[in-house]
N, C-alpha and C positions, 0 to 999 in steps of 0.2 A: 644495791648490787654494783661493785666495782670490780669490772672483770676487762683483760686486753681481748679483745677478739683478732687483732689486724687490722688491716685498712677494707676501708667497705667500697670506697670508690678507687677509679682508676688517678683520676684529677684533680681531687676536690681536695679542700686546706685543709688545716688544721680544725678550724671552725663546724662546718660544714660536717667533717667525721668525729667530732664530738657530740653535736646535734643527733646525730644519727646515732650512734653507741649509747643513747639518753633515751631516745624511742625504744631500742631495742631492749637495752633493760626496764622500761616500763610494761613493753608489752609480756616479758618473762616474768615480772614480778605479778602481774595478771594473772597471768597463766597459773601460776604455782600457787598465788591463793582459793585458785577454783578447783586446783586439778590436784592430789595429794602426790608428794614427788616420786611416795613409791610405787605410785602407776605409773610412774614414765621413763619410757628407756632413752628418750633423747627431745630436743627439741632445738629444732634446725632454724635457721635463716639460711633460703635459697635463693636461687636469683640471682640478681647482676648484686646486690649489694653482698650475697654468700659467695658469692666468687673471688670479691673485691673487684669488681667490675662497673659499679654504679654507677647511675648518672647524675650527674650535676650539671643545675641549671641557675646561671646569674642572673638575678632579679633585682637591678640597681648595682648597687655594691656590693652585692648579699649573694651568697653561694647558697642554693636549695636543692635538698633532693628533688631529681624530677621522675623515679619512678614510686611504685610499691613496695612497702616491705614484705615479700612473701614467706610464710610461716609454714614450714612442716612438723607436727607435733605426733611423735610415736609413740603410742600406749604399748604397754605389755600384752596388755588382751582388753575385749570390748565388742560387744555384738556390733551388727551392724546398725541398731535401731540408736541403740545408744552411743555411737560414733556419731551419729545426725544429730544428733539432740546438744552432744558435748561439743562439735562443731558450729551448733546453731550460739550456744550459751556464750563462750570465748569468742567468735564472730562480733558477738555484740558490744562485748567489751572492749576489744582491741579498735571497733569501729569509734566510741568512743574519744578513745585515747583518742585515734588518728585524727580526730576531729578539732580535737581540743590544741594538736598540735601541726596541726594541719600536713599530715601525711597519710595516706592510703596504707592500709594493713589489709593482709591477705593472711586467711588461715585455711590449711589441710589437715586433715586428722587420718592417720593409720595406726596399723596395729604391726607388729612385729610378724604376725603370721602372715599378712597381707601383702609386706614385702618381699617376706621369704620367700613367696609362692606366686610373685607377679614377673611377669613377662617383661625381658630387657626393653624395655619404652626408653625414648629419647629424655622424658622426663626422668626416669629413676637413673640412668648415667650420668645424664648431670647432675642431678643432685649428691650422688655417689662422690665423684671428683669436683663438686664444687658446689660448697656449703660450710657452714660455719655452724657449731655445736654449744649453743647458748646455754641449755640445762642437760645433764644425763651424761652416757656412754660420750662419749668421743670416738673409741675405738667399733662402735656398731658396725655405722654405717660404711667406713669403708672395708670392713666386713664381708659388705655383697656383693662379693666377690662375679655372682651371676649377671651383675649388671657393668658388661664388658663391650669394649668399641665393637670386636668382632659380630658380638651378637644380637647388635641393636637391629629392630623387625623393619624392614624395608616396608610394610606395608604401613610403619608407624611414621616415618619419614616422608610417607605421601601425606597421613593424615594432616603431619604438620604441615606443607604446603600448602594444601585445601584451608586446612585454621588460618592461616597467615593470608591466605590469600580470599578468604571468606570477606577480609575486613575492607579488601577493594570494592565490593558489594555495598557493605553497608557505606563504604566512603560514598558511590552514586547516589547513595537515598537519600546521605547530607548533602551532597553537592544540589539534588533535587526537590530538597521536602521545605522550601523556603531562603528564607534571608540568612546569607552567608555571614555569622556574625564571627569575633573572634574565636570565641570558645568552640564553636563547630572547625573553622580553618585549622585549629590547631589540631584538633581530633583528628584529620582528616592528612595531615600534615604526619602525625604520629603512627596513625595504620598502615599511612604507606610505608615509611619507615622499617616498623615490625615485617610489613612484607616481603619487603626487599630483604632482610635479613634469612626469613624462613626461608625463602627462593633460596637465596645465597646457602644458607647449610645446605640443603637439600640436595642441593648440586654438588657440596664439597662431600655428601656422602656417596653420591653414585659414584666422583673419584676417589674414594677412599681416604677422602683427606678431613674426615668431619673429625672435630675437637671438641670441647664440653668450653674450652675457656673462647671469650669473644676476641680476644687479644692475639691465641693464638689462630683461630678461623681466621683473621684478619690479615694475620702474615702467610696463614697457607692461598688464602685464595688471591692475594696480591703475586704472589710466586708461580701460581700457577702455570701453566703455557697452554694448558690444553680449553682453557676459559677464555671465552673473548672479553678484549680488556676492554669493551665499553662497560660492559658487564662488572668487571673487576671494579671499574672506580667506582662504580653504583655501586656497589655491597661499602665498599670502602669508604664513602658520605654516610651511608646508614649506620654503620658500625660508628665513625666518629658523630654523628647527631646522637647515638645511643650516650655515648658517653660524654660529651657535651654538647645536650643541643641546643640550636640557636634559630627559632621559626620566624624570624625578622625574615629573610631573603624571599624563605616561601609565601608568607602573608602578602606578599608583592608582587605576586608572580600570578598567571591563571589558574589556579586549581586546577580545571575542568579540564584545560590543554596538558596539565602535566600527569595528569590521572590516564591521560588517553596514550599519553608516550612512554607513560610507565606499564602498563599493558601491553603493548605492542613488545616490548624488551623482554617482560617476565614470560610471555605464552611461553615462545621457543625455549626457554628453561625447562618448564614444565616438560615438554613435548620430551626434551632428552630426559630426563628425569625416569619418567615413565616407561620411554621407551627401554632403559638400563631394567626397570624393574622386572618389567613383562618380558624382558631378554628379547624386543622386538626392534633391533635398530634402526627399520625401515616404519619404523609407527605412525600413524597418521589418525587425527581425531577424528575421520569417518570410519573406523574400525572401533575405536577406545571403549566406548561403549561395550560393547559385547565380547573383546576380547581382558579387560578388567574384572567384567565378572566371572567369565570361564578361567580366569586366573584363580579366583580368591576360594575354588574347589580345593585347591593344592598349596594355598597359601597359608603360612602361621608353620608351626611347630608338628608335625606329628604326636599325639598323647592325646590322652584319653579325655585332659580339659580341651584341650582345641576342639575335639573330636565333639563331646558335651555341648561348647558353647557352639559351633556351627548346626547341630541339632536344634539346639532350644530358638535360634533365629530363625531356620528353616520353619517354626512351627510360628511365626509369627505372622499376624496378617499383613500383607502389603496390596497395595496398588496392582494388576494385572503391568506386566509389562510388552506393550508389543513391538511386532515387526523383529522376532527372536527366536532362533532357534531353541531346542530343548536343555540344550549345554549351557545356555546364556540363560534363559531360565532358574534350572538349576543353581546354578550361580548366584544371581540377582538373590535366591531366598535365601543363599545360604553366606551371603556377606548381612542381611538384613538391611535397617537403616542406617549402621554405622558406615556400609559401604556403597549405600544409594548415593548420599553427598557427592563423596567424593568422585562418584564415575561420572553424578552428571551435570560437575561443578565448571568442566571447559567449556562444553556449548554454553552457558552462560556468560560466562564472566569475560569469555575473548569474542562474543560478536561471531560466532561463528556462523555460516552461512551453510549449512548442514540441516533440512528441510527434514527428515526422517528422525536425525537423532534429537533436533527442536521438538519435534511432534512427540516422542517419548519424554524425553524430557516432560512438557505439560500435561500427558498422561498421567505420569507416576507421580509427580508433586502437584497436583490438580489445581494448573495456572489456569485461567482463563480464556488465553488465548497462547499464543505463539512469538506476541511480541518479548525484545528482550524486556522492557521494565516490566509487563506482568513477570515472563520466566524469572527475574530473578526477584521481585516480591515473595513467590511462591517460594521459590529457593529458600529466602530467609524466613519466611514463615516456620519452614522445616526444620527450618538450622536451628530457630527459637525454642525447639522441644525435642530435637534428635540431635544437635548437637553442643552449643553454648545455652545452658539454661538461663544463663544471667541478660542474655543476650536482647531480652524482651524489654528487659527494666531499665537496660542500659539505655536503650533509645527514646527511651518515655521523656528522659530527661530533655532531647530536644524539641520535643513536640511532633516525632513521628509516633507513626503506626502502622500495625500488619493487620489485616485480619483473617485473626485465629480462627473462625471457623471456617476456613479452608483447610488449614493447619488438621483439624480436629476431622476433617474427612478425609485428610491425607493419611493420616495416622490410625484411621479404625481400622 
C-alpha cells in the first residue's frame, strides 16, 4: 500500500513521517485481510496523528512517535455482538503489529447507523474535522453534517474535564503506591499534560472558542483576554509537550509539589466551567452536588432517545443518596452512573473541606471512611467499571490495586 495521506505530525522529519505512514498502512493492510472491503465504508486515523498534529519525541538522534495510533473503522452494518467480537479480533492484530514496531494502536469499530444517530460528542466533531481516510469513502464522514461546533452537548464537555482530570487521581495513587521509578514519572508527567489540555478545551468552550485542531485551541486561548494568562501559558506548555515533548525538566522537579500547584490552578477552571453550564455564575461546590443533578432532569436534547435513555437509568440501581431533597434525588437516578462521577469528582480531587458533601460522596461510592485517599480509591474503584473499563489493567502494570469488591457493592 503506497498512498500520500499528508503530514501526521506538526514537527517531526522526514524520517519520523515515513515511519509512521509504514504503521499505518500495516495496520490497513491488517484490517482488509480480516475485514472484506465491501463491509467497509471508511477506515479513519484519528487523533493528533488524523489531524496532523502528532507528537514527536527525540530519543538520541532518533525522532519517535510519542503518541497512539488511534483507529476508527466504519462498517456498513453489524450487530452490536458482532462489533465486539470484530473489535476484539483487529485489537489483536494491530496490538501485534504495535509491538513488533513498537507503537501503541488503538481501534474503534462503528457502524454507519451508529453515527448517523449519535449525539454531537466532542469526540465525533473532532473526528469529523480532523482525521485522515486510510480505506473507503473519503466523502462519508465529512458528510455528518450533525456533528457541528454549535451543537456540541455541554454536558459532554464536563465529561471530558472529569476524564481528563480523573487522570490527577490516578497521578496520587502513583505518586503514593511505591518507588518513583522512571516509567511511573513519566505517566504521571503525561496525565497531567492531558489534563491541562482538557481543562484548557473546556474553558475555550464555555467562551465559545473551542476548535477540533490543537494548533488552532492554541492560538485562540493565547489571544484570549478574558483567561488568566497564568492559565494561558499553562495550556500553552501542554499543548507544545503534546507536540514535542521533553520530560527531562519534569523528572527533576518534585512531582508531588507540582501535582499540588497544578490543582490549586485547574479547581477554579472547573468552578467557571460549571458554573457557565448550570448558568449559575455565583456557583460554589457547596451547592454542586445537588444543583448538577437537578440539572441533568432538563439536560440532553428533548426526544424520545433522551427521554428512553434517562428512563432506562432512572430504572437502575444505585446507592441511596443522602442529605437531599426530592428534585436532587430525582436527578441523581436520572443522570445514573455516568453522572454520579462527575458530580462527585470536586469534593475529591480539590481537598475540599465540605463535611456534608464528603459524607455523600462515601455514601454513594462506599469509601470506607471520609478521608480523601479512601474517597478517592473508592472514586477510582468506580471509574474502573462506570467509567474507563481499561482503566483497571492499566494500573496492574505498576503494581497497584483497588479493591473491587467495594466496586461490586457500589455497583449492585
Amino acid at each position: 500500500m503506497n498512498r500520500y495521506y499528508g503530514r501526521f505530525t506538526l514537527y517531526g522529519g522526514t524520517a519520523v513521517e515515513h515511519q509512521i505512514a509504514v504503521f499505518v498502512g500495516k495496520a490497513a493492510e491488517a484490517i482488509e485481510a480480516t475485514i472484506p472491503i465491501k463491509s467497509i465504508r471508511a477506515l479513519l486515523l484519528i487523533g493528533g496523528y488524523g489531524r496532523g498534529e502528532g507528537g514527536v519525541e527525540r530519543v538520541g538522534n532518533q525522532e519517535m512517535p510519542h503518541n497512539n495510533l488511534d483507529f476508527l473503522l466504519i462498517l456498513k452494518h453489524g450487530a452490536a455482538s458482532n462489533l465486539d467480537r470484530t473489535k476484539d479480533s483487529l485489537s489483536k492484530r494491530l496490538q501485534k503489529i504495535g509491538q513488533e514496531f513498537g507503537v501503541g494502536m488503538d481501534l474503534s469499530v462503528v457502524t454507519v447507523s451508529q453515527l448517523r444517530q449519535a449525539p454531537c460528542l466532542v469526540m465525533w466533531h473532532d473526528m469529523r474535522f480532523g482525521h485522515k481516510t486510510i480505506l473507503g469513502d473519503s466523502d462519508f464522514v465529512p458528510s455528518l453534517t450533525q456533528f457541528s461546533p454549535d451543537r456540541i452537548e455541554a454536558s459532554d464537555i464536563r465529561n471530558l474535564l472529569v476524564n481528563r482530570g480523573t487522570l490527577l487521581l490516578i497521578n496520587q495513587m502513583l505518586l503514593e503506591g511505591g518507588p518513583l521509578t522512571d516509567d511511573r514519572a513519566r505517566t504521571i508527567v503525561g496525565h497531567a499534560m492531558k489534563a491541562i489540555i482538557g481543562y484548557g478545551d473546556a474553558l475555550l468552550f464555555t467562551k465559545g472558542a473551542y476548535h477540533w485542531s490543537y494548533t488552532e485551541k492554541q492560538s485562540r486561548m493565547a489571544a484570549h483576554p478574558d483567561i488568566p494568562t497564568d492559565f494561558r501559558a499553562l495550556y500553552n506548555t501542554a499543548i507544545e509537550f503534546r507536540f514535542r515533548p521533553d520530560y527531562g525538566p519534569y523528572l527533576r522537579t518534585d512531582l508531588a509539589d507540582w501535582m499540588r500547584s497544578l490543582i490549586t490552578m485547574l479547581e477554579p477552571v472547573h468552578l467557571a466551567c460549571e458554573a457557565s453550564r448550570l448558568n449559575r455564575p455565583d456557583l460554589t461546590w457547596a451547592e454542586y452536588i445537588d444543583l448538577t443533578f437537578q440539572h441533568s432532569l432538563r439536560d440532553g436534547p428533548f426526544s424520545l432517545r433522551d427521554l428512553a435513555g434517562k428512563a432506562h437509568r432512572m430504572s437502575q440501581a444505585l446507592p441511596p443518596l443522602p442529605h437531599s431533597s426530592l428534585l436532587t434525588r430525582l436527578g441523581y437516578r436520572c443522570g445514573g452512573w455516568r453522572g454520579v462521577l462527575p458530580a462527585m469528582f470536586p469534593v475529591i480531587a480539590y481537598g475540599l473541606d465540605l463535611p456534608n458533601e464528603q459524607d455523600r460522596a462515601c455514601k454513594v461510592l462506599h469509601a470506607d471512611n471520609t478521608s480523601q485517599s479512601d474517597l478517592r480509591r473508592a472514586y477510582l474503584c468506580n471509574w474502573s467499571y462506570h467509567g474507563d473499563t481499561n482503566f483497571y489493567a492499566a494500573i496492574q502494570k505498576f503494581g497497584l490495586s483497588l479493591d473491587r469488591n467495594r466496586t461490586v457493592a457500589a455497583a449492585a
